[in-house]
Each structure stands twice: as structure tokens, then as C-alpha cells.
C-alpha positions in Angstrom: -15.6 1.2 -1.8 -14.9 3.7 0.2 -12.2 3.9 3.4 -9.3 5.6 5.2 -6.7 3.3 5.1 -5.8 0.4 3.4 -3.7 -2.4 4.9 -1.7 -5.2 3.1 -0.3 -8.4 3.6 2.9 -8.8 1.7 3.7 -12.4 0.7 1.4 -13.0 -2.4 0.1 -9.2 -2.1 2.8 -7.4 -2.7 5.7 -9.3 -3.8 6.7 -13.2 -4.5 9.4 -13.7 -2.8 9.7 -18.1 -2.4 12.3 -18.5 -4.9 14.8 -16.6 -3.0 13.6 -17.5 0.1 14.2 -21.3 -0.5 17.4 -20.6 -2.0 18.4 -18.7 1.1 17.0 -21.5 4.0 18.7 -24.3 1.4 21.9 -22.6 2.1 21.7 -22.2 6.1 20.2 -25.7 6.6 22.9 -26.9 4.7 25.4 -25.0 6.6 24.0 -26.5 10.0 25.6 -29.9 9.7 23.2 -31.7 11.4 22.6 -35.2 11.2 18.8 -34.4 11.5 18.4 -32.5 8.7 20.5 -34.2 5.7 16.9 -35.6 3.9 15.8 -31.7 4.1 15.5 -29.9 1.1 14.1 -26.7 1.1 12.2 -25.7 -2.3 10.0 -22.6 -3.7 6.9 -25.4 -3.5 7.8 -25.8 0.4 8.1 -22.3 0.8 4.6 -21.2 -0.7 3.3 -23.9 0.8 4.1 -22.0 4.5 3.3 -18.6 3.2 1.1 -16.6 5.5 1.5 -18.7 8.7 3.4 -17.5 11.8 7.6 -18.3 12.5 6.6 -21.0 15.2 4.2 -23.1 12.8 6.7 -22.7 10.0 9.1 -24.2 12.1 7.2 -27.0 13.0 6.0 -27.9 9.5 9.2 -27.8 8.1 11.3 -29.0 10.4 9.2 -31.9 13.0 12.8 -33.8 13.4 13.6 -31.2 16.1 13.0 -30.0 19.1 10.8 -27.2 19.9 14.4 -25.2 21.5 16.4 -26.7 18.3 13.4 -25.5 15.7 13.5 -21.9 17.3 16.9 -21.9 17.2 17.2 -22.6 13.1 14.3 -20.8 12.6 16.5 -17.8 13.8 19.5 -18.1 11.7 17.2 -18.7 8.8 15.4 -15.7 8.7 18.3 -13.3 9.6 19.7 -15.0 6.7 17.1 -14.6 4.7 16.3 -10.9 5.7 19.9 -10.1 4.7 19.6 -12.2 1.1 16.0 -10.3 0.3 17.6 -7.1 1.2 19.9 -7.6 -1.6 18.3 -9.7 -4.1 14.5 -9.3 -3.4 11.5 -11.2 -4.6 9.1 -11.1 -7.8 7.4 -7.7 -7.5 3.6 -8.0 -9.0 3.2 -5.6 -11.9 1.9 -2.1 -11.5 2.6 -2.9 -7.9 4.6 0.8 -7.5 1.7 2.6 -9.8 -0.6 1.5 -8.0 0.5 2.2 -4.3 2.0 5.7 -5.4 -2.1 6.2 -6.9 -3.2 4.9 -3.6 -1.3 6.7 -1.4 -2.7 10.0 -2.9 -6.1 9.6 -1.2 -5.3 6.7 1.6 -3.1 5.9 4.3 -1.1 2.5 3.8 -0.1 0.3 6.2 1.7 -3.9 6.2 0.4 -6.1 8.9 2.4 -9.6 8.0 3.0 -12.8 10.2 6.6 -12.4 9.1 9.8 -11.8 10.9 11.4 -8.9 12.6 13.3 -7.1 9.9 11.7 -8.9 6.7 9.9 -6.0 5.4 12.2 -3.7 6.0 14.5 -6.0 3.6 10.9 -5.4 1.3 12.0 -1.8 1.7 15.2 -2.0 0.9 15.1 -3.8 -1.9 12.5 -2.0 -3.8 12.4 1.8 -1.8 8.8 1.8 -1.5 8.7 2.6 2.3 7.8 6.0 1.1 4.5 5.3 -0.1 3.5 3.6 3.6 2.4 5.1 6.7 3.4 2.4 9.1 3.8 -1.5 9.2 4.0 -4.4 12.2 4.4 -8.1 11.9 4.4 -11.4 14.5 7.7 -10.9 14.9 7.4 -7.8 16.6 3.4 -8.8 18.3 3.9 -12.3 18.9 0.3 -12.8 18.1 -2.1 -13.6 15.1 -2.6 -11.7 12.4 -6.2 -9.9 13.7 -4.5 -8.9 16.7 -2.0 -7.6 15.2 -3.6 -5.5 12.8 -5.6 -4.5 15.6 -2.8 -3.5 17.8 -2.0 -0.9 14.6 -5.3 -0.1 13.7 -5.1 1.2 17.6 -1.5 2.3 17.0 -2.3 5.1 14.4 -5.8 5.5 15.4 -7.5 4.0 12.4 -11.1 4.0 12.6 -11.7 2.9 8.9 -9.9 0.4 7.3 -10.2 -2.6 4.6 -7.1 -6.1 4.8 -5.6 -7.0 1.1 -4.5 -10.7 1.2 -4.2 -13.9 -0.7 -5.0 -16.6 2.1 -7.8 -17.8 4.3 -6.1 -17.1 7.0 -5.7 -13.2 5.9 -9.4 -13.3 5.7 -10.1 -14.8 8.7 -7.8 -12.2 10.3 -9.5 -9.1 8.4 -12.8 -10.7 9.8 -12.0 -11.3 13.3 -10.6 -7.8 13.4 -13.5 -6.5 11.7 -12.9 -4.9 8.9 -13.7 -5.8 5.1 -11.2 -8.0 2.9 -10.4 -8.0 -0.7 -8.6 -11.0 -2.0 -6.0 -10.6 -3.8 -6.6 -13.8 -5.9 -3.3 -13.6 -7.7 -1.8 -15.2 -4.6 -0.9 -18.4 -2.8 -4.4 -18.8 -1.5 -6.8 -21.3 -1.9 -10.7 -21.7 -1.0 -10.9 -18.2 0.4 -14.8 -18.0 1.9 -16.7 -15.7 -0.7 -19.4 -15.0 2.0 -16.2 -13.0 4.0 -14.7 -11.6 0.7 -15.7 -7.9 0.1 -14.2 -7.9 -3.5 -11.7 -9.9 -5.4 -8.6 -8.6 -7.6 -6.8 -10.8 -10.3 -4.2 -7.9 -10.0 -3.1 -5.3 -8.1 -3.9 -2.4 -10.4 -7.3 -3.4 -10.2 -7.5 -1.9 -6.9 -6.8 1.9 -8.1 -10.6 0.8 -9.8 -12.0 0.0 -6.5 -10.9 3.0 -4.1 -10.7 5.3 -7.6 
């Protein structure tokens, strides 16, 4: 397969971060003292269960007790929490993950489109010190809109006219498709029944993708 630049998702692409992440959101939602939320328990299942989709549906799914103003408003603390706690103690980091983007980045420009927050993969950064090895990166919380239109919005950013999406859900395929360019699953993921007939290649790891752009 043959392209310019290759883009990645980053929960289940990149890294595993849920453990941490639960850990980090069991902390602040305890801290809230809110009647509303004393049968909430936040766990790693919960949190790879959400993986992929925007803040706002997050929010929603995890916490329907509150109001759309009161859901927002933990959302926030939880993920500047949590940005600060990755920073420091990180996620599970898939192996060859730096061989392979350091191979990668020989021949390719790479990029992270994720529905994340504002400042998460930068804590991604600064935990591991792989910013080096990307060109550029953009996420919901700087777009505010789905994942294809925000890969578009960076595609147009940095003038890409040739790209492929690396993700582990449906939804990053549907996004690579609507945006239209190729995706490879990265079936080592959090995703389930990913549409073959939309799937360009599949990878049980991510060193099998210096084999593909090799």
C-alpha cells in the first residue's frame, strides 16, 4: 500500500490507556460529593467501553443522573484531571509501538486525529516523548465535530492529498470512510464488528504496519 501520510487514532492504536484513566475519573467523581453520583463507580470495563466516542456522549453514557450543564461541568474537571494523571503516569504502550513509528516516519508524514480532549495527547507526548516522530495532530476537543471532519479539517490543514486512518473501532472506520480515505484496523483494539467491506487491511499488531508501507 502505498501513501503520503498516515494518520492514527490513539486509544486502542497507540496506547491503552483505561486503567489509568478509570483510576483518575474514580478519584474526581469521588471528590465531587454529590448526592447523584454515590452508586457511580468508574472502572477500566466502563472506560473501554466509551473509547472512541466524543466528550459530550461520554458524558451522557456515563453519567445520565445529570443535567446536560452538570455533565459538562464534570466532564471538565475529569479530563483536566486525567490529562494531568496520564502526563505523569501514562497508559499501556503497544509493543514495537516506538520502532515502528520512528520506521514510519522515515518515508511518511504522521499525524493523530482523536475525539479526545484538549490537552490529552499532548499528556500522550509527554509521557512517552514521541511528538518527534509526528507531523501534526487535532482532536474534538479543539474541532468540536466528528471524527471525518476532523481529520478532514487536517488533511486541509497540512495539505494532505494522500492519506490512509489507523483505528480499532467502527466508528474510526466510518470516519476514514466518510472522509475518504482507506482504513486499516488495528484489530488489537477495543473494536468490535468493524465492516470488512470498508477495511483496507487489518493488523493484529502495530509492527505489522512497517510490512504494509515497507
Amino acid at each position: 500500500m502505498k501513501t503520503e501520510s498516515i494518520i492514527f487514532d490513539l486509544d486502542g492504536t497507540l496506547w491503552d490507556s483505561s486503567e489509568n484513566v478509570a483510576a483518575s475519573w474514580e478519584e474526581t467523581v469521588r471528590m465531587q460529593n454529590n448526592p447523584l453520583l454515590r452508586s457511580v463507580h468508574i472502572t477500566q470495563s466502563d472506560i473501554q467501553g466509551v473509547m472512541g466516542m466524543t466528550m459530550d456522549a461520554i458524558a451522557a453514557k456515563l453519567f445520565p443522573m445529570l443535567s446536560l450543564s452538570k455533565q459538562t461541568e464534570l466532564m471538565d474537571i475529569c479530563t483536566e484531571q486525567e490529562n494531568d494523571f496520564l502526563a505523569e503516569h501514562g497508559g499501556k504502550l503497544y509493543d514495537g509501538l516506538e520502532e515502528t513509528l520512528k520506521a514510519l516516519s522515515a518515508d511518511h508524514r504522521l499525524f493523530i486525529v482523536s475525539n479526545c480532549q484538549t490537552g490529552y495527547i499532548e499528556a500522550f507526548f509527554e509521557y512517552c516523548g514521541f511528538e518527534r516522530y509526528f507531523t501534526d495532530y487535532l482532536c474534538w476537543g479543539e474541532t468540536g465535530k466528528k471524527k471525518s471532519e476532523t481529520i478532514r479539517l487536517l488533511m486541509k490543514r497540512r495539505k494532505i492529498t494522500q492519506a490512509v486512518y489507523v483505528g480499532d473501532t467502527a466508528g474510526d472506520c466510518t470516519a476514514a470512510y466518510e472522509a475518504g480515505i482507506p482504513f486499516i484496523h488495528a484489530a488489537y483494539g477495543f473494536g468490535k464488528d468493524i465492516p470488512e467491506d470498508k477495511t483496507a487491511a487489518v493488523i493484529k499488531s502495530i509492527s505489522e504496519l512497517c510490512g504494509i508501507f515497507g
